[in-house]
C-alpha positions in Angstrom: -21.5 -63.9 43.3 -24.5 -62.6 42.1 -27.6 -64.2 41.6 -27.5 -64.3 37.8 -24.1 -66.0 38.0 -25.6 -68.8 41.0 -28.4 -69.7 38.3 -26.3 -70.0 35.6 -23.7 -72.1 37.7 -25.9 -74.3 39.3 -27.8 -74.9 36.1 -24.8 -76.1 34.5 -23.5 -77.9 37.2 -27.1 -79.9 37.9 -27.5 -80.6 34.2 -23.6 -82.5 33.9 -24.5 -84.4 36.6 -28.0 -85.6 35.1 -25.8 -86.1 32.0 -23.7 -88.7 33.5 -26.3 -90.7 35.1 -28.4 -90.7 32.1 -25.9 -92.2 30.0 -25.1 -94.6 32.7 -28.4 -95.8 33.0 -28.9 -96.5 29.4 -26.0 -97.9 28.9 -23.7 -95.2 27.3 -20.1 -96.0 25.8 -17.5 -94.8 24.2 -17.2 -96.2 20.3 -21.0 -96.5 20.2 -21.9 -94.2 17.6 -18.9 -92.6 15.4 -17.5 -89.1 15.4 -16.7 -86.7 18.0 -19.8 -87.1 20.1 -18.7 -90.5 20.7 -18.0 -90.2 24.5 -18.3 -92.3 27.5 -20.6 -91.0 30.7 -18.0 -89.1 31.8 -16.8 -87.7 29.2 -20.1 -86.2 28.6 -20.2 -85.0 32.0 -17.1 -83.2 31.5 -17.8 -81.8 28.1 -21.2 -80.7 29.5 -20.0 -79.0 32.3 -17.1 -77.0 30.4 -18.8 -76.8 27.5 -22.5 -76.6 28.4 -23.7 -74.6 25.5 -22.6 -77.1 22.9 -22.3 -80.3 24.7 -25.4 -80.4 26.2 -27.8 -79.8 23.0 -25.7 -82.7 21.4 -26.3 -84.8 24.2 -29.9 -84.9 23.8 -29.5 -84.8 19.9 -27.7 -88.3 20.6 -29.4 -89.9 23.3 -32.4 -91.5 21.2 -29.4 -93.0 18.8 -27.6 -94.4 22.3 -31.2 -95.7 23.6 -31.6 -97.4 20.0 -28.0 -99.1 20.6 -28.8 -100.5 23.7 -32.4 -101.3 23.7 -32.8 -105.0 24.6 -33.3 -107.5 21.6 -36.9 -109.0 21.7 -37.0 -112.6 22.0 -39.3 -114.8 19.8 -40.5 -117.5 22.2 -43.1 -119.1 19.9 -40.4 -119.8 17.4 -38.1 -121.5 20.0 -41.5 -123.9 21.7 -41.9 -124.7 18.0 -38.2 -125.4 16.6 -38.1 -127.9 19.5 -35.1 -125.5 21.3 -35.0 -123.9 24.3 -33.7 -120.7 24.2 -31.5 -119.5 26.9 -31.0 -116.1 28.6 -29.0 -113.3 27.0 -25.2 -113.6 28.6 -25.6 -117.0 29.1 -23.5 -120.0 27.5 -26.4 -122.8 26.0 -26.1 -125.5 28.2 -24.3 -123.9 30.8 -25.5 -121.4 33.7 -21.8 -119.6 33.4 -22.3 -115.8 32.5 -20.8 -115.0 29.2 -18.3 -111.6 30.6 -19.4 -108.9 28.2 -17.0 -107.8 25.5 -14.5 -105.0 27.2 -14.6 -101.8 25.0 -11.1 -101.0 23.1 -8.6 -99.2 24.9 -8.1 -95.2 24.7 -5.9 -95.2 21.7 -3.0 -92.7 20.3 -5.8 -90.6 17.9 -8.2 -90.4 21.0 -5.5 -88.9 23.8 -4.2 -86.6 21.5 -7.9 -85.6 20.4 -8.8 -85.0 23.8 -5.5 -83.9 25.3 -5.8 -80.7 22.4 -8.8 -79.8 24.0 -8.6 -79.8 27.1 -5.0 -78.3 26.8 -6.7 -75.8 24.9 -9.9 -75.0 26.9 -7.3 -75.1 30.1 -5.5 -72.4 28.4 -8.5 -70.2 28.0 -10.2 -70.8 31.3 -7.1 -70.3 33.1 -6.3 -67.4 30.6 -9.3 -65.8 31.3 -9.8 -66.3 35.4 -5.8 -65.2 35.5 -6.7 -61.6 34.3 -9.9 -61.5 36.0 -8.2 -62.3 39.0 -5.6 -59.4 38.7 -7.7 -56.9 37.9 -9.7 -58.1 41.4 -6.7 -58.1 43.2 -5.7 -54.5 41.8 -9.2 -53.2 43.0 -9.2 -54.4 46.0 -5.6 -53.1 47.0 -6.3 -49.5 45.8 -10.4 -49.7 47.7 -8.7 -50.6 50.7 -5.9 -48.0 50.4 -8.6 -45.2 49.7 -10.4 -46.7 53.1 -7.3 -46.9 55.1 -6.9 -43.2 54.0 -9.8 -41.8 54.8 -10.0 -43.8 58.0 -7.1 -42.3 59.2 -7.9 -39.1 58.3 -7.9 -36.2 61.2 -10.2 -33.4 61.7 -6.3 -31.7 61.7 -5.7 -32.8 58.5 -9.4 -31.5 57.3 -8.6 -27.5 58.5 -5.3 -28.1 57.1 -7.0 -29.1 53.7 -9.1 -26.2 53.9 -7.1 -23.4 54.9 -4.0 -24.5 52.0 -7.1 -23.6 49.7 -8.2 -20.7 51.1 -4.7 -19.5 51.3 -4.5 -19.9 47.5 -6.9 -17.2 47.3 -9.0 -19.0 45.0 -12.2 -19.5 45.2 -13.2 -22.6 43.4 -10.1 -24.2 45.1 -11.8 -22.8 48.5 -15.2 -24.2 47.6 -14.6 -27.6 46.4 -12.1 -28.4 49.5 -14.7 -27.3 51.7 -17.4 -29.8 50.1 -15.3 -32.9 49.8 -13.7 -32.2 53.2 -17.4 -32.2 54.9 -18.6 -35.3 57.1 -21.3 -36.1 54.6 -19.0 -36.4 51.7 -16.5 -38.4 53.7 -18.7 -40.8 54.5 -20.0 -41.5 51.0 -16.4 -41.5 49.5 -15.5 -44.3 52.2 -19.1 -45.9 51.5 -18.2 -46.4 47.9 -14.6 -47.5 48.2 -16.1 -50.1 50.6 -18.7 -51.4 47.8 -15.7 -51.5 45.3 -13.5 -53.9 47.6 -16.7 -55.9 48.4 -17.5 -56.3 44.4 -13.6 -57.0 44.1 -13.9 -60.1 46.8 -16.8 -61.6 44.9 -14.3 -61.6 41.6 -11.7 -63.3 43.8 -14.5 -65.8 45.0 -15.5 -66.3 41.9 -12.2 -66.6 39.5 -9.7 -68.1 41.9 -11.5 -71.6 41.8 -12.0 -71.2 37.7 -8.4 -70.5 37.4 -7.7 -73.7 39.5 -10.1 -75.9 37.0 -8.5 -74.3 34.3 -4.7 -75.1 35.7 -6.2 -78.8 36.6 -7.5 -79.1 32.6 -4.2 -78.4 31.5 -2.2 -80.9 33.9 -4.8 -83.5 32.7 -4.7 -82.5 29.4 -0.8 -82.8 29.3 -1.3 -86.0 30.6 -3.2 -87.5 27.7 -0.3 -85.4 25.4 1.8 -88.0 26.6 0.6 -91.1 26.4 -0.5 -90.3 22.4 
């Protein structure tokens, strides 16, 4: 992985995670605020983390509007000392010290799985999609890099004069020339040099698009999931 792709991933990954406990800490839940920004804590940390570029700048749009919602209500003591009442503490029962159980949010209806199944079904498809072909390609440069290595490791100094003197044999001197360069030591070495950089840059893909494929795979299983109950 380079270090463009570390900065962008960790980025994205740091800035989910601040994401969830921000809208845990003030109190974040879904059916809040209306339309499709109305998420729960994780499902802002898993909209932000697969889609950072959108989510994230919608997150902060929201948040004063989810601070707003949940701010505390500011008690009026004077009016209570002078109305003769006492005024008991929020989530308590007057005249009892019971805790009143907060009111449980609805339950993930048929419009909400099937909203959220499409999408992630969808964004599954495309990660997966995406990594699959990456992947592929990797694998295909890495088989023939390591196939050119293999060759030239094996290669004798038998099979170099025999290289050389088919050419010469041909009578023709561009033929003659151009085996005796890329049959040299120096140009040996550089040819097995570079073949080794391309299997190297192919193992980095692998590293890098076998776990998105897996996420994508595990978006699509969870996204079926949701399919099913709508």
């Amino acid at each position: 992985m380079n270090n463009t792709s570390l900065v962008i991933w960790v980025v994205v990954i740091a800035s989910s995670i601040w994401v969830l406990f921000d809208a845990k800490s003030i109190g974040v839940r879904r059916g809040q605020i209306k339309g499709f920004a109305d998420l729960g804590p994780w499902g802002w940390f898993i909209a932000t983390l697969l889609l950072w570029i959108v989510a994230f700048p919608v997150y902060l749009a929201q948040r004063p509007k989810y601070k707003a919602i949940n701010a505390p209500a500011p008690t009026n003591t004077s009016t209570a000392i002078h109305s003769g009442t006492s005024q008991e503490a929020p989530g308590h029962i007057q005249g009892s010290s019971m805790p009143v159980q907060p009111i449980a949010s609805p339950q993930t209806g048929k419009a909400y799985n099937m909203t959220w199944g499409v999408i992630m079904v969808v964004s599954g498809l495309c990660i997966a999609g995406y990594s699959g072909w990456q992947d592929y390609n990797a694998v295909v440069s890495w088989n023939n890099a390591q196939n050119q290595i293999t060759s030239l490791s094996n290669l004798t100094q038998k099979d170099i004069d025999d290289a050389k003197s088919d050419a010469q044999k041909t009578g023709n001197f561009a033929e003659g020339f151009f085996a005796g360069i890329f049959s040299s030591p120096e140009f040996l070495a550089i040819a097995k040099a570079k073949a080794q950089s391309e299997r190297d840059r192919a193992s980095e893909m692998l590293e890098i698009y076998i776990p998105t494929l897996l996420v994508g795979l595990a978006l699509i299983r969870s996204g079926n999931k949701k399919l099913r109950r709508a």
